[in-house]
C-alpha positions in Angstrom: -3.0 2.8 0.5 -4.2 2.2 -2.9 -2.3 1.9 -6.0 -3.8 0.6 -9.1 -1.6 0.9 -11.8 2.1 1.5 -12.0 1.6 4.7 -12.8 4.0 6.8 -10.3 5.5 3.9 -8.8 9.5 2.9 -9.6 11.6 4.8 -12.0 8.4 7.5 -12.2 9.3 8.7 -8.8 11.3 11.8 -8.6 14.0 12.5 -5.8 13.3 15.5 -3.5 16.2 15.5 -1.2 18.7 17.1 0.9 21.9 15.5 1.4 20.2 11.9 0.8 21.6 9.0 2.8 21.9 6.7 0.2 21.0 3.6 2.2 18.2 0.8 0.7 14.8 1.9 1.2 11.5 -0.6 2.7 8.9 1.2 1.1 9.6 2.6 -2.3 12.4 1.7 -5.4 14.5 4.8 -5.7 12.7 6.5 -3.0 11.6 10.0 -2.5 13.8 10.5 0.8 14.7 13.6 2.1 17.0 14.3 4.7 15.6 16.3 8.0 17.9 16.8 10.3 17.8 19.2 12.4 14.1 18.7 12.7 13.2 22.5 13.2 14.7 23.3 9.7 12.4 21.9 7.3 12.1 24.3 4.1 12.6 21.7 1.9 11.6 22.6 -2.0 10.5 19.9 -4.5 9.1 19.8 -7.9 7.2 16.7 -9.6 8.5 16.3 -13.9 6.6 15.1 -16.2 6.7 12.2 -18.1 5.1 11.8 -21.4 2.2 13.2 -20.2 1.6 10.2 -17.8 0.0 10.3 -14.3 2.4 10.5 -11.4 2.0 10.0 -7.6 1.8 14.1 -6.4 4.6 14.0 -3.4 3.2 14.4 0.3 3.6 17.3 2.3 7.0 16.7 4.5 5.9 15.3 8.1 5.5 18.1 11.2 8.7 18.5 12.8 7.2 17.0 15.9 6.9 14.3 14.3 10.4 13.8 12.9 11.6 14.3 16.8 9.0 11.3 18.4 10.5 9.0 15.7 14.2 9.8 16.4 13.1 9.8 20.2 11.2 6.2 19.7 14.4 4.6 18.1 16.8 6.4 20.8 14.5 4.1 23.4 15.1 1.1 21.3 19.2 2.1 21.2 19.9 1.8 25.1 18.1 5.3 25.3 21.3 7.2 25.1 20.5 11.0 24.7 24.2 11.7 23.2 23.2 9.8 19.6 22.1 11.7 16.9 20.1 9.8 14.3 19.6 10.9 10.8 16.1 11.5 10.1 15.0 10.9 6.3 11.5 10.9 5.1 9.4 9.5 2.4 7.2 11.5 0.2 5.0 8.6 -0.7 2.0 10.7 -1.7 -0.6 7.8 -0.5 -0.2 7.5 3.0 -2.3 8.7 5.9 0.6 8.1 7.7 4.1 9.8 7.8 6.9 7.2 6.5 10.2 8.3 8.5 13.6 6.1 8.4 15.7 6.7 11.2 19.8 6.0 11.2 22.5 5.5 13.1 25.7 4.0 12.9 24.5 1.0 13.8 20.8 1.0 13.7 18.5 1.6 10.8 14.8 2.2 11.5 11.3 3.0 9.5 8.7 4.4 11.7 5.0 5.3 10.9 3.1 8.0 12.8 -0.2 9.8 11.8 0.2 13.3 10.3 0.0 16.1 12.3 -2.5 17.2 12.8 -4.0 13.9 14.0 -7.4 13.9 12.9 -10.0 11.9 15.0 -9.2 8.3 15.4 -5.7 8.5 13.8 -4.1 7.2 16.6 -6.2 3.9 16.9 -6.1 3.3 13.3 -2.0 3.7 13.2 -1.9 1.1 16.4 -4.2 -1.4 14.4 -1.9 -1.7 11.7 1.0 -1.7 14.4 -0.9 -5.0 15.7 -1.6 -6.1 12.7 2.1 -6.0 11.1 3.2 -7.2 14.8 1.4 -10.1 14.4 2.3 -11.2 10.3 6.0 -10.4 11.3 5.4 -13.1 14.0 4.4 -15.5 11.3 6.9 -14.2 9.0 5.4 -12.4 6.8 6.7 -8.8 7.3 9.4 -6.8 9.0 9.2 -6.8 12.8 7.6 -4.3 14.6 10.1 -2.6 17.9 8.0 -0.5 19.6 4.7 1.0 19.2 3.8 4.2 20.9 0.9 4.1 23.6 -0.3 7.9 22.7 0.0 8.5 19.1 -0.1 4.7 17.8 2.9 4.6 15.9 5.3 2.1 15.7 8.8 1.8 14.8 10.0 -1.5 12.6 13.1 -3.0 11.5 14.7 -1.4 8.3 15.6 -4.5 6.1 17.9 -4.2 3.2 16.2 -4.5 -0.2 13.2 -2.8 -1.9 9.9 -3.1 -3.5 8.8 -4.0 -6.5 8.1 -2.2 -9.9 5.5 -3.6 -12.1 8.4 -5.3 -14.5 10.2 -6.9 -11.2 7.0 -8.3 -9.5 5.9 -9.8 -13.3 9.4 -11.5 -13.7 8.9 -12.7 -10.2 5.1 -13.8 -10.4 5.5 -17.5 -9.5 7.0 -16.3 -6.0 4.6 -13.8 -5.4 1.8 -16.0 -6.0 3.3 -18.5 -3.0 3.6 -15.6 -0.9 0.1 -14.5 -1.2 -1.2 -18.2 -0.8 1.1 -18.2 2.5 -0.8 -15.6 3.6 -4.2 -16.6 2.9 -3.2 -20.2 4.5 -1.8 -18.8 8.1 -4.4 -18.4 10.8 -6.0 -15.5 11.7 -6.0 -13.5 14.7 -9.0 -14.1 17.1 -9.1 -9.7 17.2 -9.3 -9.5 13.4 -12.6 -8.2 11.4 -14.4 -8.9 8.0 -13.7 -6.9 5.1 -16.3 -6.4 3.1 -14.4 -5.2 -0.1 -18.6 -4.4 -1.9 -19.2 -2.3 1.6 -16.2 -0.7 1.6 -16.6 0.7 -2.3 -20.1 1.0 -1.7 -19.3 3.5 1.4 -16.4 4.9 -0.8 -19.4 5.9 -3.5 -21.7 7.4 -0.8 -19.3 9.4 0.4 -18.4 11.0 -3.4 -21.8 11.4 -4.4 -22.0 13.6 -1.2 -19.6 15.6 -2.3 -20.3 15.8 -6.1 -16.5 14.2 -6.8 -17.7 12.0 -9.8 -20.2 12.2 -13.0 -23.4 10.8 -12.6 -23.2 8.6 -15.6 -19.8 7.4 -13.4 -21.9 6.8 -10.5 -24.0 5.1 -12.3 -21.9 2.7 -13.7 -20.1 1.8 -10.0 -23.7 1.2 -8.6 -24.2 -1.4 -11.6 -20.9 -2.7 -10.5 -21.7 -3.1 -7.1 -24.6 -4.4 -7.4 -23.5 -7.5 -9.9 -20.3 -8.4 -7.8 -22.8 -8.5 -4.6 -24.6 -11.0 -6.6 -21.5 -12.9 -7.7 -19.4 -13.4 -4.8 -21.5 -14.7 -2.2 -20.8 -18.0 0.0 -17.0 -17.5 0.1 -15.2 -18.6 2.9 -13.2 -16.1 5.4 -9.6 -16.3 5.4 -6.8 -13.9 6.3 -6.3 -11.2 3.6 -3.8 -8.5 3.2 -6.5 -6.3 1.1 -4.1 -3.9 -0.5 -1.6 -6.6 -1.9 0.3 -5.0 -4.9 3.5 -4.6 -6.1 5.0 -1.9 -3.8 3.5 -3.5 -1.3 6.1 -6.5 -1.8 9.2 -6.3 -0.3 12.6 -8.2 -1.6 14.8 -8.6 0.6 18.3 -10.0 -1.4 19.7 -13.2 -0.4 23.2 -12.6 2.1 24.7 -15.4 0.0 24.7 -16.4 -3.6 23.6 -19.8 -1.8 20.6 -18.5 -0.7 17.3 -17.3 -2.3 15.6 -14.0 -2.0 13.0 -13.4 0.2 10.0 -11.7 -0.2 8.0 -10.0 2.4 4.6 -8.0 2.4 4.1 -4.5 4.0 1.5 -2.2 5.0 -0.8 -4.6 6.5 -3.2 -1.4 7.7 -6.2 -3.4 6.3 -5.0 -7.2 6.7 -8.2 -8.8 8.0 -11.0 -11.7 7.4 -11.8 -11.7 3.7 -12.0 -13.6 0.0 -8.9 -14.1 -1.2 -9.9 -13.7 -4.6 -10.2 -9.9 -3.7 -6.2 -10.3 -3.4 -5.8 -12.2 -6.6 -8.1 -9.2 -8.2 -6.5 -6.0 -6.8 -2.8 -7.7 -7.5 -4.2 -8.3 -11.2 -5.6 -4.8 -11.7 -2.9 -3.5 -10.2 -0.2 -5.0 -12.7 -2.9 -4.2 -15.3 -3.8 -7.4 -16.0 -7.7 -7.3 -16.2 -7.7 -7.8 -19.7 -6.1 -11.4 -19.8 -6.1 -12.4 -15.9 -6.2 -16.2 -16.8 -2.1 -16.7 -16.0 -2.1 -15.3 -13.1 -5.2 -17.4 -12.0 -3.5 -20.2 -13.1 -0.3 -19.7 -10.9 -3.0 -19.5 -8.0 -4.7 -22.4 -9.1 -7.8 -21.0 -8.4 -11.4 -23.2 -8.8 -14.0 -22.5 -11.4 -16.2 -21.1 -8.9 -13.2 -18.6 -7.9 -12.3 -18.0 -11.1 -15.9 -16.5 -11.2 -15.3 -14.6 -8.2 -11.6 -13.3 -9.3 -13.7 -12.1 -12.7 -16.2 -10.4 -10.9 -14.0 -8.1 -8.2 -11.9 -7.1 -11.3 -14.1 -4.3 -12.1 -15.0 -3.8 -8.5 -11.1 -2.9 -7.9 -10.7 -0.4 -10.7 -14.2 0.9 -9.2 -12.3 1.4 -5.6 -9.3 3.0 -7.2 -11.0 5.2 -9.3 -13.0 6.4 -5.9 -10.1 6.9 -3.8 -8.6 9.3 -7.0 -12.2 11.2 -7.0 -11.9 12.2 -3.6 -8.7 13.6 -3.8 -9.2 15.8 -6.8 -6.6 18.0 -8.4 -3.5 16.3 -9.6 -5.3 12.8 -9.1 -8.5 13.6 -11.7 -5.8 12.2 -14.7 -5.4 8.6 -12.6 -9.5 9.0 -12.3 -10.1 9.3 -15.5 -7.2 6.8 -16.7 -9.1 4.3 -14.3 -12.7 4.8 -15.3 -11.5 4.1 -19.1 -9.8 0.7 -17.9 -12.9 0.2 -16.3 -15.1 0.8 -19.1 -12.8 -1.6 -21.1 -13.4 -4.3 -18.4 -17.1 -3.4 -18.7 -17.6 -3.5 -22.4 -15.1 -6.9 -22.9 -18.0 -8.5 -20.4 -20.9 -7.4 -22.2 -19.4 -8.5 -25.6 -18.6 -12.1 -23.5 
């Protein structure tokens, strides 16, 4: 899901945990993983700190015990389905996710399996086996973890647990030439003939119809998407379609440590839920605004080696990303109405530094 700042992510995520398995995570740094074994027993108390008044992630609810039994029960398939081993069962409170995030271990085995939250609201099930197919397919071209098993009724899958982590903002900068190649890796392999456009100017414009249904944002911040809608329309057009991960930032980038001091780090993608068909300048954009770069993008363009005619099109889906983020805070409400606001003033920064251009 979306993260546009690193706000919340890294060192700003605080453990909520029960007899913690301390083994590495693959989807946050210093993860919020709480230990849920038995499944039935799950009165499990956390608390979210402050920190200098700055926004942080709220935690997710902890997943339905069914759900904690169908992900031990999907790995015990994968384990020579014997009924005698009893996996620990740790879960993620990433705060984002439509999906629950559960790591499964054994002695031997270590698992990460995605299901939809219970309840499973209408077409769940199909969206959770899309990014199953879709992170099937970029593990076949290695570009992600592999996926095991997916699950014919609910959708969700079951993946290898790699060692390593994902990135903070200050380890993805430090590491920007590599994650520049790994994005350009992905924008160079071929598609899959099943895969659809993204339309990132539909998908915000949607994103706005739905607030102003529901009164979530100002009118004079409406206002302003619609303007910004409206010019990147204008600006982007004629692109060609390439494969795009569409929500490529930093804790969506996975290192996984060399084995030997002869060997390099690896880096992986994740969460490939909305890899399809698009401009891969919308990946160069949301990793910039993301890093919160917007203000002086021109390195990390560079690294890319974009054109002058993407470099226009990298310029104009900046705002465009803070516009989505800012949207997907809106609807949410409560604790995320800080991140709103912090986004809509980043926005009006972009905004304002354009007009004075």
């Amino acid at each position: 899901m979306k993260k546009c700042s690193s706000n919340g992510f890294g060192t700003q995520y605080r453990e909520c945990q029960r007899s913690v398995q301390k083994t590495s995570s693959q989807h946050q740094t210093e993860p919020s993983a709480t230990t849920a074994t038995p499944a039935s027993d799950m009165q499990v108390s956390r608390s979210i700190e402050s920190v200098d008044q700055a926004f942080e992630w709220p935690a997710s609810e902890a997943p339905d015990p069914f759900n904690l039994t169908l992900a031990s029960k999907m790995c015990v398939v994968l384990i020579l389905g014997d009924p005698s081993i009893q996996p620990t069962v740790t879960y993620f409170t990433s705060g984002w996710s439509s999906n629950d995030v559960i790591a499964v271990t054994t002695l031997s085995f270590q698992f990460i399996v995605k299901l939809p939250r219970q309840p499973i609201l209408p077409n769940a099930a199909l969206t959770c086996k899309a990014e199953a197919m879709r992170t099937a397919w970029a593990a076949k071209h290695g570009l992600s973890p592999k996926v095991l098993r997916i699950d014919p009724e609910s959708g969700g899958f079951a993946m290898e647990r790699l060692r390593g982590h994902t990135l903070t903002m200050d380890m993805i900068k430090s590491r920007l030439p590599a994650v520049i190649r790994l994005l350009r890796r992905i924008h160079t392999t071929a598609p899959a003939k099943w895969m659809w456009r993204y339309d990132p100017v539909g998908v915000v414009k949607n994103q706005l119809e739905s607030v102003k249904s529901s009164k979530a944002m100002e009118s004079n911040d409406v206002i302003l998407i619609e303007k910004i809608i409206s010019n990147t329309a204008n600006m982007v057009k004629g692109h060609s379609w390439v494969l795009c991960h569409n929500d490529f930032h930093s804790h969506n980038i996975f290192l996984q440590p060399a084995e030997t001091r002869f060997r390099a780090d690896k880096l992986m993608a994740i969460d490939f839920e909305e890899s399809d068909l698009g401009d891969p300048m919308w990946d160069l954009a949301y990793l910039i605004v993301n890093l919160e770069l917007e203000q002086a993008p021109h390195p990390m363009e560079t690294l890319y080696g974009v054109t002058s005619d993407e470099q226009l099109r990298v310029r104009a889906y900046v705002p465009l990303a803070l516009a989505h983020c800012a949207i997907w805070a809106a609807e949410r409400g409560g604790a995320w109405v800080q991140h709103f606001r912090e986004l809509m003033e980043r926005l009006k920064g972009v905004v304002d530094g354009s007009n004075r251009a």
